[in-house]
N, C-alpha and C positions, 0 to 999 in steps of 0.2 A: 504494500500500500504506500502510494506516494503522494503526496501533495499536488503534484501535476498529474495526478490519473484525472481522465474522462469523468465524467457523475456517473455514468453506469458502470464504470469497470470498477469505482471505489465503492458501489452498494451493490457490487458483485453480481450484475443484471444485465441481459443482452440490451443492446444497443438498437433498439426502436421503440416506436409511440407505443404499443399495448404494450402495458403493464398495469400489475394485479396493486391495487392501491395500498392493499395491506402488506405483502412484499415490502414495498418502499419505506414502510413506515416502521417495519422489523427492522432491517437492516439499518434506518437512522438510528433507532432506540441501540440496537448493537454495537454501533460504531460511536457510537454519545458514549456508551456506556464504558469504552476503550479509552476515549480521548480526554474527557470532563477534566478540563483542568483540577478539579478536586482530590484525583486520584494521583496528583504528582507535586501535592503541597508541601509533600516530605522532600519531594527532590530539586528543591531550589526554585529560584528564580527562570533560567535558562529554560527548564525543562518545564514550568508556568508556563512560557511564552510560548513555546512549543506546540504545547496543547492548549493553548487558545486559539493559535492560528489552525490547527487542527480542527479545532471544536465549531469553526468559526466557518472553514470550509468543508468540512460535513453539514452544516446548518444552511448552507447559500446551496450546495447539490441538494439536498431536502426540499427547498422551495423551489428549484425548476423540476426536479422529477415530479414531485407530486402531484403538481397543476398541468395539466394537456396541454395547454396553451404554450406555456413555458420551455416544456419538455419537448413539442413539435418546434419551437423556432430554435432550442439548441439542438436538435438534432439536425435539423439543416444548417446550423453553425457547421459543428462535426464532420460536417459531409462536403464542408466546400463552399455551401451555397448561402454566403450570407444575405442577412434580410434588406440590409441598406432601407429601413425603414424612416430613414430622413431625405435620402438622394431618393430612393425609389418611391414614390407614390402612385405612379402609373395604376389605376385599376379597369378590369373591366367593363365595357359600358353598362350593362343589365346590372351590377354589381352598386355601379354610380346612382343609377335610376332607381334602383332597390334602399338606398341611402339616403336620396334625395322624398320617397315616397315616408321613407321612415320620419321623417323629420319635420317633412308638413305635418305628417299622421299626428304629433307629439303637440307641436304649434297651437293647433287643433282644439287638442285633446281637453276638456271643460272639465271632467272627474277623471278619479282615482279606477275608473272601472273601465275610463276610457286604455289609460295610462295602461293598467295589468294587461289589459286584453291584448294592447301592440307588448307588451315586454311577452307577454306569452308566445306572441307569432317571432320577436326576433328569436327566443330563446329555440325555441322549434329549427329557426333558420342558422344559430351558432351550433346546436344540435348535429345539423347535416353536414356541415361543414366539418366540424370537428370529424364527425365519420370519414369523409374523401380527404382526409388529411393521413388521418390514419392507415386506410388503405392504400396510398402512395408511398408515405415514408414506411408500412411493412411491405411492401412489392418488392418482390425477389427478382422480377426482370429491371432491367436500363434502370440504374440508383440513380443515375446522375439527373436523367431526364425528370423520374418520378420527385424527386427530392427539389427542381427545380419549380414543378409544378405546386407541390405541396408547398413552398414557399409565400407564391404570390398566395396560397389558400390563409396561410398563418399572416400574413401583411391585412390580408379582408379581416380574418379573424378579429384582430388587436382595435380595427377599426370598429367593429360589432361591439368587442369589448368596453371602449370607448363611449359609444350608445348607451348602451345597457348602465353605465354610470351616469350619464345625462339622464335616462327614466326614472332611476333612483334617488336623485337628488329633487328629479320632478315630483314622484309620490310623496317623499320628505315635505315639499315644497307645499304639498295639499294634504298634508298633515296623516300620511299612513306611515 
């Protein structure tokens, strides 16, 4: 185990999007349980600092493996294909138009029932997405292609993500 391993190689798990959530969560509690700075109070200072940086990069692979979202834009990290999600913005048009319809819908939206009922349909729509993200980055043929593809999928993703935060701050806003 080394400080520069991959997040799946250091929670000991193959390298794609499906993963069993409790897996991820064994393996942090295991590797926490190895690193805790508390278990090395006896041996100085040095060997403290050791295992906070330790502790500290077991805790950051914890939080991309666990969350899909996270876990699909490092693994198109991994593979080459970074997201350049500030250079690249480029989306699809049906994608744009699927964005721009989100957003009057919200403008809109008078109540809280109006508000649940679009977060239910984006949610449905990060739902499928999430799926073809999956099924690209596990595709055993052309990686490079499917990994390229799942990429702009994780780029729409983060923008959905984004959304789904503006709904929530709207139902907040109208008091749920």
């Amino acid at each position: 185990m080394k400080l520069d391993d991959d997040d799946f190689s250091l929670f000991g798990l193959p390298q794609r999007q499906t993963q069993d959530r409790a897996a991820i969560d064994a393996s942090w509690k295991a590797l926490q349980a190895q690193v805790h700075p508390d278990r090395f109070a006896a041996q100085g200072a040095a060997a403290q600092r050791l295992s906070a940086q330790w502790a500290m990069r077991v805790n950051e692979a914890h939080q991309r493996l666990r969350d899909p979202l996270k876990r699909a834009a490092y693994l198109c990290e991994l593979r080459g294909v970074p997201l350049q999600i500030h250079e690249n913005t480029r989306m699809p048009t049906a994608f744009l138009m699927e964005q721009m319809a989100w957003r009057e819908a919200l403008d809109e939206a008078r109540g809280p029932a109006e508000v649940e009922a679009l977060d239910a349909e984006v949610v449905k729509r990060e739902r499928e997405l999430l799926a073809e993200v999956q099924g690209l980055l596990d595709a055993a043929d052309d990686v490079a292609a499917s990994t390229a593809a799942a990429a702009q999928q994780v780029r729409a993703l983060m923008f959905i993500h984004r959304f789904r935060s503006d709904l929530d701050r709207r139902l907040e806003a109208l008091g749920q």
